[in-house]
Residue frames as a rotation matrix with the C-alpha (Angstrom) as fourth column:
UNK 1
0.294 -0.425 -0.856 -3.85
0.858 -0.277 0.432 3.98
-0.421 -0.862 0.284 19.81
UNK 2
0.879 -0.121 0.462 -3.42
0.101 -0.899 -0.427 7.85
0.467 0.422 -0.777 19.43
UNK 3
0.142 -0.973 -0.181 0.18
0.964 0.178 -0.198 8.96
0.224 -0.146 0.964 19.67
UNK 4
0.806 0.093 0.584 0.80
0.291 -0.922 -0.255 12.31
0.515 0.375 -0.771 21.44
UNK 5
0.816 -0.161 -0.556 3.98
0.515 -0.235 0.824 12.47
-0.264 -0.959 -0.108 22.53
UNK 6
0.958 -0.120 0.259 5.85
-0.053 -0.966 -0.252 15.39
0.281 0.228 -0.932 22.69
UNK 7
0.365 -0.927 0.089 9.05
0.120 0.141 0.983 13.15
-0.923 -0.348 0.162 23.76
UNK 8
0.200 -0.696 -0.689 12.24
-0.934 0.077 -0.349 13.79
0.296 0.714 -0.635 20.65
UNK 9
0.993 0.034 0.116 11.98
-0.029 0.998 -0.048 9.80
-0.117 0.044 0.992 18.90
UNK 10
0.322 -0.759 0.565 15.55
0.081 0.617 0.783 8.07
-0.943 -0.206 0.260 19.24
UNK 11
-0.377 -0.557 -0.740 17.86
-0.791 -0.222 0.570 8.08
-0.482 0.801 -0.357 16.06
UNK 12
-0.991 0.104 0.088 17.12
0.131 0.906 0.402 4.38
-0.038 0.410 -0.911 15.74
UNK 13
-0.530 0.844 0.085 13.63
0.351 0.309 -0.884 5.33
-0.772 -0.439 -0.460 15.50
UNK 14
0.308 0.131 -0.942 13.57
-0.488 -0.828 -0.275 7.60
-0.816 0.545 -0.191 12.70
UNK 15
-0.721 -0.510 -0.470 15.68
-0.685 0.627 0.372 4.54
0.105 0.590 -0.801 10.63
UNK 16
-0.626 0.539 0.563 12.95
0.195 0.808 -0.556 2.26
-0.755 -0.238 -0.611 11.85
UNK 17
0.003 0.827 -0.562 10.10
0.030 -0.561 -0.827 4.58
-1.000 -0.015 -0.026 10.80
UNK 18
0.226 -0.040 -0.973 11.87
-0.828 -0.534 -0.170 5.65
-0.513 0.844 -0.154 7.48
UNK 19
-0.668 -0.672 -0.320 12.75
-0.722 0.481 0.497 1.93
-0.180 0.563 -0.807 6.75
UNK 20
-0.664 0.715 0.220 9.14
0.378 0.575 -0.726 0.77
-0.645 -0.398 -0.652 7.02
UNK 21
0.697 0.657 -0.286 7.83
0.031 -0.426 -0.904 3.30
-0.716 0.621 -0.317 4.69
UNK 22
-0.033 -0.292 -0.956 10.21
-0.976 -0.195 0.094 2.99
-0.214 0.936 -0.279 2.27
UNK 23
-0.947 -0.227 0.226 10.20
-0.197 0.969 0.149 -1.02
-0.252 0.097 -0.963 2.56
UNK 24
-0.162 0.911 0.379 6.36
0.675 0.383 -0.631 -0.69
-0.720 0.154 -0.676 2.06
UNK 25
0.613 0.263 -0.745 6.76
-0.536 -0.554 -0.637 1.88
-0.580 0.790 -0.199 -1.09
UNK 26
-0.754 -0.652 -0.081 9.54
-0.580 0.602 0.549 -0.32
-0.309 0.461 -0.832 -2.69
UNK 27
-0.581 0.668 0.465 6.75
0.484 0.743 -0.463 -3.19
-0.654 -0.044 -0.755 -2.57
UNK 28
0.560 0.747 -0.357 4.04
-0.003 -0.429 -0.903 -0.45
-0.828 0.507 -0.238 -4.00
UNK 29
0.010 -0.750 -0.661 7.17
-0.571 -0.547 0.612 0.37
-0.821 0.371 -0.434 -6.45
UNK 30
-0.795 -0.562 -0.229 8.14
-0.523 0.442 0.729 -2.54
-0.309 0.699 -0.645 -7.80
UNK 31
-0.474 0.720 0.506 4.34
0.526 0.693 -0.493 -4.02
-0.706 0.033 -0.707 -8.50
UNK 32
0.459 0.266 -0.848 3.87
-0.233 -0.885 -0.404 -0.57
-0.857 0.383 -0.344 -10.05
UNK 33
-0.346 -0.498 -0.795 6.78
-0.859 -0.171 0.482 -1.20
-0.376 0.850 -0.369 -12.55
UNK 34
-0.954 0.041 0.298 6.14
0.138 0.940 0.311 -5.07
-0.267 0.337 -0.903 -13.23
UNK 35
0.003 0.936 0.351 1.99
0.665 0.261 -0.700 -4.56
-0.747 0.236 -0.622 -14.05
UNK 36
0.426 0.161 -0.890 2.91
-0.478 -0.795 -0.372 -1.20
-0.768 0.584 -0.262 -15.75
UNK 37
-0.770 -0.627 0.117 4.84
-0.269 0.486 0.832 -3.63
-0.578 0.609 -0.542 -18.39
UNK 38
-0.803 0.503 0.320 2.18
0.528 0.849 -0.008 -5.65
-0.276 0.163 -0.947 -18.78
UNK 39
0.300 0.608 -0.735 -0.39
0.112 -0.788 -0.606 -2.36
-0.947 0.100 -0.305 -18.94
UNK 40
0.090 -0.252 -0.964 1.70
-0.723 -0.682 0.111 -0.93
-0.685 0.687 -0.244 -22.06
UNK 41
-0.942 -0.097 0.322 1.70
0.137 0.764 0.631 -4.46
-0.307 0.638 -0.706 -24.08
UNK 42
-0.275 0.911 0.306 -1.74
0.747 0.403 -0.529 -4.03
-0.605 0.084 -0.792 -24.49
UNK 43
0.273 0.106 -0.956 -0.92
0.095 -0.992 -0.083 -1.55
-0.957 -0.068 -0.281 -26.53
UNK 44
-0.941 -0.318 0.117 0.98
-0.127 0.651 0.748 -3.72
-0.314 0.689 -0.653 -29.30
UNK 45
-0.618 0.538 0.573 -2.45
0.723 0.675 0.146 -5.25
-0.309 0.504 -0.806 -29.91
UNK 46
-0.837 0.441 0.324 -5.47
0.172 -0.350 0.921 -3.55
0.519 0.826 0.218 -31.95
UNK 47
-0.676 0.589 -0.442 -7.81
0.608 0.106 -0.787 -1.57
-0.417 -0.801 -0.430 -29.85
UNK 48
-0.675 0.687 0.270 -10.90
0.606 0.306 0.735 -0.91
0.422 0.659 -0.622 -30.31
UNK 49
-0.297 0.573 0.764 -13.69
-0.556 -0.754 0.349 1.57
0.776 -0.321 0.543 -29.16
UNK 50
0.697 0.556 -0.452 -14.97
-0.032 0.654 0.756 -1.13
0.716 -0.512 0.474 -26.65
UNK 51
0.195 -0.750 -0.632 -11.32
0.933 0.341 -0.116 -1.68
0.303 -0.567 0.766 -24.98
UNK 52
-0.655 -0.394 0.645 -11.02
0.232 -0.917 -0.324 2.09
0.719 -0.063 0.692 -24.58
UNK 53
0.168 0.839 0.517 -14.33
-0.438 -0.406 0.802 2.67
0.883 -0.361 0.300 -23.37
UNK 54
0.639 0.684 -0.351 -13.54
-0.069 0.506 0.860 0.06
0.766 -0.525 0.371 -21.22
UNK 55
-0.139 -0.957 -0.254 -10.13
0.824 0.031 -0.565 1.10
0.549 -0.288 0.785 -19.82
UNK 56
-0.723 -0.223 0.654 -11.27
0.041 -0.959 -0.281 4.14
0.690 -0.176 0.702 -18.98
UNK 57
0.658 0.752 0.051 -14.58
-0.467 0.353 0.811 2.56
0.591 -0.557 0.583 -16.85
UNK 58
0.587 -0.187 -0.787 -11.83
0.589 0.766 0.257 0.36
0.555 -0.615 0.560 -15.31
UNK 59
-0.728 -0.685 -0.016 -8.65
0.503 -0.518 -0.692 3.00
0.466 -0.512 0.722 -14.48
UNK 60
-0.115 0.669 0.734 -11.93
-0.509 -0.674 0.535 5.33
0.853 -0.312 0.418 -13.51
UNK 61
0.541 0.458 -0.705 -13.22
0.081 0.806 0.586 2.27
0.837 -0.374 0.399 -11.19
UNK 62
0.539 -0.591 -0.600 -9.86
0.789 0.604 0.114 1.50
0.295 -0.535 0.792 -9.61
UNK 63
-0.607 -0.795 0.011 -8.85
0.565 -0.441 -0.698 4.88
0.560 -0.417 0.716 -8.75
UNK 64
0.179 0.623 0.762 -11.74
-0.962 -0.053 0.269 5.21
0.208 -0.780 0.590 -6.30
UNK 65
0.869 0.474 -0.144 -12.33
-0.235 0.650 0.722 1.81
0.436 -0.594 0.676 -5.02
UNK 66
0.628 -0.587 -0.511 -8.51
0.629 0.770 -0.111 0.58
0.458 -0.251 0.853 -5.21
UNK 67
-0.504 -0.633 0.588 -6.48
0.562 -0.757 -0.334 4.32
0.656 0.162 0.737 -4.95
UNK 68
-0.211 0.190 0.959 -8.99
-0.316 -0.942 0.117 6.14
0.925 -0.278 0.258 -2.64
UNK 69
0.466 0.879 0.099 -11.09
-0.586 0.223 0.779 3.95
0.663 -0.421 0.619 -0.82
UNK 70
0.747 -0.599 -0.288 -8.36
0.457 0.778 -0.431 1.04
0.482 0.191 0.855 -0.65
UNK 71
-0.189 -0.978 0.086 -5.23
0.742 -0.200 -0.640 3.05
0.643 -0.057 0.764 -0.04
UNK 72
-0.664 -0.386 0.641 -5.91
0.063 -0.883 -0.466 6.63
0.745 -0.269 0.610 0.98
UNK 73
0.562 0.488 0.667 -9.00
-0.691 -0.166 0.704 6.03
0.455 -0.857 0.244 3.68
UNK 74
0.985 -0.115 -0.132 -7.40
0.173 0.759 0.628 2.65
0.028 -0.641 0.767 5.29
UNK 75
0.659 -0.745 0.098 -3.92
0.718 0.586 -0.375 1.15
0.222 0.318 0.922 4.08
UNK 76
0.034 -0.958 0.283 -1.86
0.520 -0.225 -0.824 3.92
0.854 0.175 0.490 3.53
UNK 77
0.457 -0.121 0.881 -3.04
-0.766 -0.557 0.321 6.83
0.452 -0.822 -0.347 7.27
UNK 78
0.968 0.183 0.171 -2.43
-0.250 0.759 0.601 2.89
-0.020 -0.624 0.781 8.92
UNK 79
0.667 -0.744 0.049 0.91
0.631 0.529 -0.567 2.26
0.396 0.409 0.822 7.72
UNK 80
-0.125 -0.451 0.884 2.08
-0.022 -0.889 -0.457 5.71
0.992 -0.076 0.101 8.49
UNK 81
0.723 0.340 0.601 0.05
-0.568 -0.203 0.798 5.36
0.394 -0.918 0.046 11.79
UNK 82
0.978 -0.206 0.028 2.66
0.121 0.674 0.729 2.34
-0.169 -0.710 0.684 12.62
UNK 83
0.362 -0.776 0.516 5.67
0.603 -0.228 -0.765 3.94
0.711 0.588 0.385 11.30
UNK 84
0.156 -0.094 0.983 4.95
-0.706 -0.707 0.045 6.70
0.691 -0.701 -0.176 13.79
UNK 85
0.946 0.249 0.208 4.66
-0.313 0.529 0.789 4.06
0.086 -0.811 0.578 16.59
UNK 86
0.681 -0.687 -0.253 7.96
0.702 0.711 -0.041 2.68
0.208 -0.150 0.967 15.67
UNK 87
0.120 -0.892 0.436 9.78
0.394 -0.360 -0.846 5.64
0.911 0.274 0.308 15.50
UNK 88
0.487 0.121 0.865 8.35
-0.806 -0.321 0.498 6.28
0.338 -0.939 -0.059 19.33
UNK 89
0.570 0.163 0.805 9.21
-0.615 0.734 0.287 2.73
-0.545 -0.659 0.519 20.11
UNK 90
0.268 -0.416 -0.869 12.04
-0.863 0.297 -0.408 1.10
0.427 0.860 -0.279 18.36
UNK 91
0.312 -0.386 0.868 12.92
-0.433 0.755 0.492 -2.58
-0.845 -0.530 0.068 19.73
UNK 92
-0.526 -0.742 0.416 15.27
-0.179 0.575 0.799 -5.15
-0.832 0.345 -0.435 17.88
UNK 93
-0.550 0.404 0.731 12.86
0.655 0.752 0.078 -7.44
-0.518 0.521 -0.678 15.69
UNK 94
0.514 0.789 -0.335 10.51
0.525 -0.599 -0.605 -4.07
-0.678 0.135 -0.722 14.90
UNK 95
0.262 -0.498 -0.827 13.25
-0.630 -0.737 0.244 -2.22
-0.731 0.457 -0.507 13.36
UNK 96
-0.570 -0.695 0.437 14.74
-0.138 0.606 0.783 -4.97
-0.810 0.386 -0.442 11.59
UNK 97
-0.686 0.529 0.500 11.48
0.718 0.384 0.580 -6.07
0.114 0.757 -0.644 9.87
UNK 98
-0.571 0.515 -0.639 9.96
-0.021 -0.788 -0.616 -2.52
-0.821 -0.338 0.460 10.07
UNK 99
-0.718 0.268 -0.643 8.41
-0.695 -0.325 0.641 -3.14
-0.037 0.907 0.419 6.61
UNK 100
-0.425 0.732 -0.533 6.37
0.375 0.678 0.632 -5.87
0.824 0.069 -0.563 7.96
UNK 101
-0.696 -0.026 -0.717 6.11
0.660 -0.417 -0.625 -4.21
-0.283 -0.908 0.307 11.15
UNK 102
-0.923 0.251 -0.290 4.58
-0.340 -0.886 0.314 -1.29
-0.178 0.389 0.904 9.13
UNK 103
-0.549 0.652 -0.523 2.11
-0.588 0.144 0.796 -3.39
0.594 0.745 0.304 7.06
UNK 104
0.057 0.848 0.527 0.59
-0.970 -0.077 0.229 -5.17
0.235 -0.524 0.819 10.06
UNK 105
0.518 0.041 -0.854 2.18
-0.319 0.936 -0.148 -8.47
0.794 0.349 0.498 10.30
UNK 106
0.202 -0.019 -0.979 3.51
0.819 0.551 0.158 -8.46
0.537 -0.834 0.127 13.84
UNK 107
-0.937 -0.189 -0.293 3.19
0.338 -0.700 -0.629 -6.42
-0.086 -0.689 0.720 16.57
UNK 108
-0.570 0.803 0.172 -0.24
-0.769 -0.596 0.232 -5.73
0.289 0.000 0.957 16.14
UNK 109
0.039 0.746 0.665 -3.99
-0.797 0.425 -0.430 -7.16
-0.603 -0.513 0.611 17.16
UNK 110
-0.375 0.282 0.883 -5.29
0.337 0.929 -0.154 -10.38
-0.863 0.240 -0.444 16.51
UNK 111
0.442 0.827 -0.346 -7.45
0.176 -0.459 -0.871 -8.68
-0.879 0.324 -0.349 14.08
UNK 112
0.464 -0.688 -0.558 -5.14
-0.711 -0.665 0.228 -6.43
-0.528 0.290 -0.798 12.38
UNK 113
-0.576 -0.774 0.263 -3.19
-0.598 0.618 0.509 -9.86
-0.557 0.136 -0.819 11.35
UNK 114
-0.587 0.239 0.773 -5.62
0.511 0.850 0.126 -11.60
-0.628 0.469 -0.621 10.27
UNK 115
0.676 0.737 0.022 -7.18
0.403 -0.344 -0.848 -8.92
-0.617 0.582 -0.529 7.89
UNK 116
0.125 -0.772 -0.623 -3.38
-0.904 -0.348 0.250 -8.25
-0.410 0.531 -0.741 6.66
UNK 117
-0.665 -0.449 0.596 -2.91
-0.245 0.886 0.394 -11.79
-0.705 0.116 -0.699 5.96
UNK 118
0.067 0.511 0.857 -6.26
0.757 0.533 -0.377 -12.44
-0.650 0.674 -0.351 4.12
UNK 119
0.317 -0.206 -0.926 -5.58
-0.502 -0.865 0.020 -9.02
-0.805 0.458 -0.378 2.15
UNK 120
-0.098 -0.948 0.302 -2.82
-0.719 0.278 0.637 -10.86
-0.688 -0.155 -0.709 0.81
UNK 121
-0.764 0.178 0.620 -4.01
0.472 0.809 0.350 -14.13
-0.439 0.560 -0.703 -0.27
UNK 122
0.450 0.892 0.039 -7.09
0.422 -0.174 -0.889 -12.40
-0.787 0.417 -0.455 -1.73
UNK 123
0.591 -0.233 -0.772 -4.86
-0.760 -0.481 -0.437 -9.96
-0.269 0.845 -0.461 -4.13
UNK 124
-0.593 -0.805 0.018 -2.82
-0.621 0.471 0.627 -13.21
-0.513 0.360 -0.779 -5.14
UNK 125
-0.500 0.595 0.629 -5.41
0.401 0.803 -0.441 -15.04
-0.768 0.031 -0.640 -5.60
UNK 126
0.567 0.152 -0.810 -6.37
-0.183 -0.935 -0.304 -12.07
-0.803 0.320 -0.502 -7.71
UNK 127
0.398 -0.669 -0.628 -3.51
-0.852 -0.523 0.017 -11.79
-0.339 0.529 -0.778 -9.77
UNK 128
-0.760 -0.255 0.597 -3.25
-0.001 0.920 0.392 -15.67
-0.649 0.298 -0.700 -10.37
UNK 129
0.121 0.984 -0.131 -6.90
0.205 -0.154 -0.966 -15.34
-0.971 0.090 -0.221 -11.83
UNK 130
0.769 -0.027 -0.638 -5.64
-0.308 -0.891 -0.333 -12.49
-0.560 0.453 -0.694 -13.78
UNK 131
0.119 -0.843 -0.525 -2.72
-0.777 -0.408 0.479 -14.08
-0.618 0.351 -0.704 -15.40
UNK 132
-0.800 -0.001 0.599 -3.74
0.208 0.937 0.280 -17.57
-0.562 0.349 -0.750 -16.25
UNK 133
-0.373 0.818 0.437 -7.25
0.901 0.433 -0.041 -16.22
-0.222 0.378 -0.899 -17.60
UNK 134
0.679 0.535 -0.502 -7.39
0.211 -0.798 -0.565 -13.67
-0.703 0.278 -0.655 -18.66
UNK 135
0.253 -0.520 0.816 -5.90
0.934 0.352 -0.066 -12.86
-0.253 0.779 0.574 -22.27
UNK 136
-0.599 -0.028 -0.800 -4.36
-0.246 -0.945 0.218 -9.28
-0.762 0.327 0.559 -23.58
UNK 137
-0.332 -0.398 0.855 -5.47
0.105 -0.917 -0.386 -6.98
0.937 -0.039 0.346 -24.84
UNK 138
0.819 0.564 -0.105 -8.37
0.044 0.120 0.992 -7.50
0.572 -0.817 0.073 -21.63
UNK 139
0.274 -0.680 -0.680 -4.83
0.952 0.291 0.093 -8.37
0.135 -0.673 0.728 -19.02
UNK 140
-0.649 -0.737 0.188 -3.33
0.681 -0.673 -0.288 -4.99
0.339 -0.059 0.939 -20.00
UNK 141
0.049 0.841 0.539 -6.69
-0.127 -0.530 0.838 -3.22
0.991 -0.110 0.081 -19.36
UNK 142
0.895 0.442 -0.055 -7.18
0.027 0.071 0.997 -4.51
0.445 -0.894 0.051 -15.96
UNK 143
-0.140 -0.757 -0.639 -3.19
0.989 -0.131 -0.061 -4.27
-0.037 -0.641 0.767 -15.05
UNK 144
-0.392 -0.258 0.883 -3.77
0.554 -0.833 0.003 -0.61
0.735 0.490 0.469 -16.45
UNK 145
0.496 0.868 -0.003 -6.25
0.161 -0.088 0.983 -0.25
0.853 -0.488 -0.184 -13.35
UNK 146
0.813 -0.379 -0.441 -4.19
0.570 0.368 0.735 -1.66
-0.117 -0.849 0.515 -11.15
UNK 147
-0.338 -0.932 -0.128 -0.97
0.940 -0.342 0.006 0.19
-0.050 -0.118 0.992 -11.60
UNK 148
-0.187 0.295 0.937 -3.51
-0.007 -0.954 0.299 3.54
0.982 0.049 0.181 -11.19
UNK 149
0.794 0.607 0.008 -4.92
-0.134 0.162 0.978 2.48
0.592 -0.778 0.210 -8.01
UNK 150
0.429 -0.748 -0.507 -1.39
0.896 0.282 0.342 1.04
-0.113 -0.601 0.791 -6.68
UNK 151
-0.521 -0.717 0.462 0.71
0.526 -0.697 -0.488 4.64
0.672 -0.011 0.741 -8.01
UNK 152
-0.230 0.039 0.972 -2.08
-0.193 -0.981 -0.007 6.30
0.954 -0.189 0.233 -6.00
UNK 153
0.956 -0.013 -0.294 -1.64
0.282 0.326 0.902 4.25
0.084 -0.945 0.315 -3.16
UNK 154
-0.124 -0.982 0.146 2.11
0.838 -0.182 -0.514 4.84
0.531 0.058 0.845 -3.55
UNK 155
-0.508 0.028 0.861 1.49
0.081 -0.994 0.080 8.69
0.858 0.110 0.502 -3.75
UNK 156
0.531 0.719 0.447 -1.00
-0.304 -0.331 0.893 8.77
0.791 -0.611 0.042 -0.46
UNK 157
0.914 -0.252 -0.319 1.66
0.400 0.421 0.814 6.83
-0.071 -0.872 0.485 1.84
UNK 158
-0.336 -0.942 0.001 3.79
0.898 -0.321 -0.301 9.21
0.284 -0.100 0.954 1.30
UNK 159
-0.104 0.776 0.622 1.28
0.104 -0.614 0.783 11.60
0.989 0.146 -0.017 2.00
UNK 160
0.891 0.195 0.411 0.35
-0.411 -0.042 0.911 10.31
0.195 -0.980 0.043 5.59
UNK 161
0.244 -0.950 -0.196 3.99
0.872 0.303 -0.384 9.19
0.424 -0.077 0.902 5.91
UNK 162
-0.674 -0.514 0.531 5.20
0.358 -0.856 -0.374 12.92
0.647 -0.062 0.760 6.11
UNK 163
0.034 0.800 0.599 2.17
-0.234 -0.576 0.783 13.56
0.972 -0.167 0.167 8.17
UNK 164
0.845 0.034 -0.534 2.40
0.326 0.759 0.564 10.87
0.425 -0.650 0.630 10.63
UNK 165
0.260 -0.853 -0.452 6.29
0.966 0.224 0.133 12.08
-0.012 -0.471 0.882 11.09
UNK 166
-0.684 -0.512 0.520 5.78
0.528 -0.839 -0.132 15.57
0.504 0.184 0.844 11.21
UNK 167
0.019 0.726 0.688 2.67
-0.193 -0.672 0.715 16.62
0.981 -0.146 0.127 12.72
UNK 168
-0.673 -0.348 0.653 2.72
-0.681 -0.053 -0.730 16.75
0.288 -0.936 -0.201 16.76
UNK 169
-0.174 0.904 0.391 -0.76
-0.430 0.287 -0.856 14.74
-0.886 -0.317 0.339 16.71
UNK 170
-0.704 -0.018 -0.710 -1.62
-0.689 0.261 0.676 11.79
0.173 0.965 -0.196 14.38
UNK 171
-0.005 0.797 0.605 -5.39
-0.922 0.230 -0.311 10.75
-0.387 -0.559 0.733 15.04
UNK 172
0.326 0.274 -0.905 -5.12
-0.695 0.718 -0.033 7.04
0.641 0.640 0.424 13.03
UNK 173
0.793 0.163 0.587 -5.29
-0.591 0.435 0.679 3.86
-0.145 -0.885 0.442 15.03
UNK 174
-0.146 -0.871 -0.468 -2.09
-0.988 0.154 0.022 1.86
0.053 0.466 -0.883 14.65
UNK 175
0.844 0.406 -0.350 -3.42
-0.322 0.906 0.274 -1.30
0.428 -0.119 0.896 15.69
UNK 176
-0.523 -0.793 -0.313 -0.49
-0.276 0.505 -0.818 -2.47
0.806 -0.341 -0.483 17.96
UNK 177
-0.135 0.469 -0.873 -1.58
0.447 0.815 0.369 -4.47
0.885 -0.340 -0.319 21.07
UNK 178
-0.608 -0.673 -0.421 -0.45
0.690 -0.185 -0.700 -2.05
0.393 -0.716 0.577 23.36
């Protein structure tokens, strides 16, 4: 759904909006600070020409697939796209949980849910993978990826954030049912 209206959003909309994108950068935040930990241990340990070579194939990797592709073409215009929506449309439960609201977990298509949900279990499933089996220095390498790909997801939803709430016309589907 394209949003063009040219009505001035409620107060409580703008608190919705602005508490959905920051409740979904907090999230980007704190995963950012808790892998970057784990990134910089892998430093402690004795690297080699191989672990370099390969850090730099992986952060390369993951800031296209996970940071461009991942964040800035889908995730992050989409998030913004339902931020805008709330701040047109604030109701009780939306505002409250605007940070799920945001990320696609109610109020939205049939779809929309169920590709936010398996998102989800796929990057846990992920990151369980990654922590039981995989050993440093190799862990910090591949968090080192991941906390490139997640700062420049961070850095793009704020991007189409400020777009999404500033521009008279924001062409990105929000997926809401409506």
């Amino acid at each position: 759904m394209i949003d063009r209206s040219d009505k001035r959003p409620p107060l409580l909309g703008w608190f919705a909006a602005l508490w959905g994108l920051g409740g979904a950068s907090a999230l980007l935040g704190a995963a950012i600070v808790r892998v970057g930990k784990i990134a910089l241990e892998a430093l402690s340990f004795e690297l080699g020409a191989t672990h370099w070579i390969a850090t730099a194939a992986w952060v390369g990797f993951m800031a296209w697939s996970e940071g461009y592709r991942g964040f800035y073409l889908a995730y992050s215009p989409r998030v913004a796209a339902r931020a805008r929506y709330l701040r047109a449309h604030p109701k009780g439960l939306h505002v409250l949980f605007a940070p799920i609201f945001c990320l696609g977990f109610m109020h939205a298509t049939r779809a929309r849910k169920i590709r936010s949900t398996v998102l989800v279990l796929g990057i846990l499933a992920i990151v369980l993978v990654v922590r039981f089996g995989v050993p440093q220095p190799w862990r910090g390498i591949v968090d080192a990826g991941v906390v490139v790909g997640l700062t420049l997801g961070l850095l793009s939803l704020w991007f189409f954030g400020y777009q999404a709430l500033s521009q008279d016309v924001y062409d990105y589907p929000n997926d809401t049912p409506d």
